[in-house]
N, C-alpha and C positions, 0 to 999 in steps of 0.2 A: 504494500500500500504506500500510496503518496504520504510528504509529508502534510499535507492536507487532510487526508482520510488517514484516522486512527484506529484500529480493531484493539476494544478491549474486553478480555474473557473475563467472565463471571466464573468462578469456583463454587464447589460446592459450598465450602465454608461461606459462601456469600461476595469476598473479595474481590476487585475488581482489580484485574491484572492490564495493564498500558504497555501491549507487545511494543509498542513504538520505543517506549523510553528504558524498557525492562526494570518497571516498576508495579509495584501495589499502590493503588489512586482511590481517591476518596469522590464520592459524589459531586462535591462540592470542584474538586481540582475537575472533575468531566463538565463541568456548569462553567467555569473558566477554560477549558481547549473550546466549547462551544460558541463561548464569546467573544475566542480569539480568533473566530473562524473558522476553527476546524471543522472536519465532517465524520463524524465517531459512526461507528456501530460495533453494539456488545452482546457477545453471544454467550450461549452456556457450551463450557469447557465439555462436559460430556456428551450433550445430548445434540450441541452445534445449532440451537434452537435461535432467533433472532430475538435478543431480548431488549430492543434500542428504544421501540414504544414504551414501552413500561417504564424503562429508566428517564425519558424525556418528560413522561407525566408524572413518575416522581420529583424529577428538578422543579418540575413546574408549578407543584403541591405546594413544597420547599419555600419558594421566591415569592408564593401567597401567605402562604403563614410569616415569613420573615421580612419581607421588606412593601406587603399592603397587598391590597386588590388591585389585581389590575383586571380579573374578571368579575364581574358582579355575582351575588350570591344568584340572583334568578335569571342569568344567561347560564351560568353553568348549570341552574336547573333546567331551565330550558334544553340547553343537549344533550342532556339527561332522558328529558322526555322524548325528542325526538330519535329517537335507537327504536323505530319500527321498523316493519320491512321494508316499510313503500320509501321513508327517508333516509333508511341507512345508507341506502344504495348511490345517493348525492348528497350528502349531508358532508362526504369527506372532499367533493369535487367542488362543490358549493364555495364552503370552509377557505379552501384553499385559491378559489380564486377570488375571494373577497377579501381575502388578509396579502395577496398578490397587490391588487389594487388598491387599500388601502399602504401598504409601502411604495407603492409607485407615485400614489398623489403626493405622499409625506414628501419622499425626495423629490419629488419635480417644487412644492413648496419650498421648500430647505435649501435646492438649489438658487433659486430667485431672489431667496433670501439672505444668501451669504455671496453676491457678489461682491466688487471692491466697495462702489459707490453707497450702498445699503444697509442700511444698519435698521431693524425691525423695531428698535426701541426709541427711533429718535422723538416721535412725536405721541402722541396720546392717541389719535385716530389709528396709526399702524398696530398699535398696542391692543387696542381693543378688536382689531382686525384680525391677531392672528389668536386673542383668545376667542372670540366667537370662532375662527376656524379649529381652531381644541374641541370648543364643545360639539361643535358639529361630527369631529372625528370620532367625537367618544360616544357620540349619539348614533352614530352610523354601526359602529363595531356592538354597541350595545343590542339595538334594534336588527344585525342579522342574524341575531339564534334566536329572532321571534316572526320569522314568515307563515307558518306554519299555524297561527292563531286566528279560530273562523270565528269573533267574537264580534258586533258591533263596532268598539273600537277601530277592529282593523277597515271593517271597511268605509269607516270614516279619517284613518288613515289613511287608504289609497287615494284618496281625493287631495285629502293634503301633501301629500306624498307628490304630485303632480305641483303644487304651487309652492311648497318647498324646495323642488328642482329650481325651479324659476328662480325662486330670491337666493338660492347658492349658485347658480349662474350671473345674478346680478352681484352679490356679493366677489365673486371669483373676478370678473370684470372690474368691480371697482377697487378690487386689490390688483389688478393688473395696472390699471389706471394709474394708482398710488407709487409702485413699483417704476411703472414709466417716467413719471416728474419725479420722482428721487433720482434715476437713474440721468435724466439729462440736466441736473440740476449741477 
């Protein structure tokens, strides 16, 4: 394996063995090669079983108990609930390209935001610009482990759902806008 991709075995005693560095590794050091980019996967020594799921939703348990929510309690009830047959079967494709696109909007943000000219905190209007874009993002990742709800609400959301596009496309413009006279100023 690359030095990019790491293979570490699980033992029976539990231990997690780092064939890369020929060492014994703690969860905690796997939750660091992850977020130094690596690309881990950890099998069980005897049985050669993939056990990389398990141990990414244990880091992820970990990082909730110890450093906040970053899922809310009734999103993760929510995908909790959805584990039928009819959702399971996109629920991981779903998943995956909504948390896609929400990393691609961040970074196309983030780029625009850290050119030379641009500084996101110079005035009180950019300021409030990029926390209404926070809450919108938070709003966004919250609300997709809830498609699936045939309740009233929802379909008094989808109407607004139509005219909230609108005002984060007027918003998106007028941070473009903002972006533009900062940038020839």
């Amino acid at each position: 394996m690359s030095e990019d991709h790491i293979l570490i075995t699980r033992y029976s005693s539990r231990r997690l063995y780092n064939t890369h560095s020929s060492e014994y590794i703690t969860l905690e050091e796997v939750y660091s090669l992850i977020k130094e980019g690596k690309n881990i996967k950890i099998i069980d020594k005897q049985t050669q079983e993939d056990l990389t799921k398990q141990y990414l939703l244990q880091i992820i348990s970990d990082i909730e108990n110890k450093e906040g929510n970053v899922f809310p309690e009734n999103m993760l009830t929510d995908i909790i609930k959805s584990y039928s047959d009819a959702t399971q079967k996109i629920m991981p494709d779903m998943v995956a390209k909504s948390f896609e696109f929400y990393k691609n909007q961040q970074s196309e943000f983030l780029k625009h935001l850290n050119t030379k000219d641009i500084n996101p905190f110079l005035d009180e209007t950019t300021s409030e610009v990029v926390k209404d874009w926070q809450s919108k993002q938070y709003k966004f990742m919250n609300d997709l482990f809830n498609p699936l709800n045939n309740d009233e609400e929802n379909e008094k959301s989808t109407l607004s759902q139509k005219e909230e596009i609108e005002i984060l496309k007027k918003q998106m413009s007028q941070l473009q806008e903002e972006l533009n006279k900062k940038k020839s100023n």
